[in-house]
C-alpha positions as CSV (number, residue, x, y, z in Angstrom):
1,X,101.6,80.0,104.8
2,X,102.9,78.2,107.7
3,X,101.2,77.2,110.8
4,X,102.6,76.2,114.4
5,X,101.5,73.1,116.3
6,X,98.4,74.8,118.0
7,X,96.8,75.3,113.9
8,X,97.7,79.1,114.3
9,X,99.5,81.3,111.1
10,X,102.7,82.7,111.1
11,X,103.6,85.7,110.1
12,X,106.4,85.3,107.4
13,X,109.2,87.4,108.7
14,X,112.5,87.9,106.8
15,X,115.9,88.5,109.0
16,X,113.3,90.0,112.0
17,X,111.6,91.8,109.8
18,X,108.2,92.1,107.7
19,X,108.6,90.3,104.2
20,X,107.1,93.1,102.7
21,X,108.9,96.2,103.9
22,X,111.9,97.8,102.1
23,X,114.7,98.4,103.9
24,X,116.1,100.3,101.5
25,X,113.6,102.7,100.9
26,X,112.5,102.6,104.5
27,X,108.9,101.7,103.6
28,X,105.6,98.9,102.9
29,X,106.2,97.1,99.3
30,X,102.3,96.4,99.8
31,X,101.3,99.1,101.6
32,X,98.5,99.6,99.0
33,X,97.5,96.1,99.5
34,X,98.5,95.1,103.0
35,X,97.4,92.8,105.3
36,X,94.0,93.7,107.5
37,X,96.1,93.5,110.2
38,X,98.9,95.9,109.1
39,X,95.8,98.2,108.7
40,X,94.5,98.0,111.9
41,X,97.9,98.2,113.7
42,X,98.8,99.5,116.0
43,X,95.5,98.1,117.8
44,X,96.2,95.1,119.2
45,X,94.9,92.6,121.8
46,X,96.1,92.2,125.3
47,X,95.2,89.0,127.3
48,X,95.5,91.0,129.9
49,X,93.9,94.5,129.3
50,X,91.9,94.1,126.4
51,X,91.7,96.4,122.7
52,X,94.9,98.4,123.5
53,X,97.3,100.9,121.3
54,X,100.4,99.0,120.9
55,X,102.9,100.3,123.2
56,X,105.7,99.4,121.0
57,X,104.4,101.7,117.9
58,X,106.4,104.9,117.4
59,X,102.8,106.5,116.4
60,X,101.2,105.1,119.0
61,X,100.0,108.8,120.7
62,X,97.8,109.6,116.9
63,X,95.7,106.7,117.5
64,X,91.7,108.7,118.5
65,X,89.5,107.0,120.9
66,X,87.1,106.4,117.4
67,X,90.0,104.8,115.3
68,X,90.7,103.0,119.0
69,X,87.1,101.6,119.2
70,X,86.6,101.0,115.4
71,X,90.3,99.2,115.0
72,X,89.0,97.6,118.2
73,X,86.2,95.8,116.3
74,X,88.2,94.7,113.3
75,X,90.8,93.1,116.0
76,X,88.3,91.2,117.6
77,X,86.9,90.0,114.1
78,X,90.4,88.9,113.0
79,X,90.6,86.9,116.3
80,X,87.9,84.9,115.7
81,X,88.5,83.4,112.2
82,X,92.5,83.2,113.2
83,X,90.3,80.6,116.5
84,X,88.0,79.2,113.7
85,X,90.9,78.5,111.1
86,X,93.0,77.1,113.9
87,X,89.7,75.3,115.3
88,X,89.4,73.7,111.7
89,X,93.0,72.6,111.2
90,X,92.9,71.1,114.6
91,X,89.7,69.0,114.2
92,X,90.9,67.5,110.2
C-alpha cells in the first residue's frame, strides 16, 4: 500500500480506474470481498456539509435516509483509523 507525505493511503488506481473492476465485463473482480469503503459508497464525507450521498454516483437517488444515517456511521468510523494510521506513521 502506498502512502502520501501527510501518512495517508492511496487508493491503488489502474489507468483512472479501480484495480479491481473489469472493464471488460463491466463489473467489481472483488465485489464479494470489497473494500469497507466500496461498501459504504456512495456515502461519503464533505468538509463542508458533512455525511452526504455522493453527487457523482449514478445511483445516488436509491440511497434511504436509514442506509444514509447507517453508511454515515461506518464513514465516520473509517475516518478515524485512516487519522490514527496516518497519526501513527507520522509520529515513528
Amino acid at each position: 500500500m502506498r502512502h502520501d507525505r501527510r501518512g495517508y493511503a492511496i487508493l491503488m488506481n489502474s489507468r483512472g480506474l479501480c484495480v479491481f473492476y473489469d472493464g471488460e465485463k463491466c463489473r467489481c473482480k472483488a465485489y464479494r470481498y470489497r473494500p469497507s469503503g466500496c461498501r459504504i459508497y456512495s456515502v461519503v464525507y464533505s468538509e463542508d456539509e458533512g455525511i452526504i450521498v455522493d453527487d457523482l454516483c449514478p445511483m445516488k437517488n436509491t440511497v434511504s435516509k436509514g442506509e444514509l444515517e447507517s453508511k454515515g456511521k461506518k464513514v465516520i468510523g473509517v475516518l478515524r483509523m485512516i487519522d490514527e494510521d496516518a497519526a501513527g506513521r507520522i509520529h515513528t
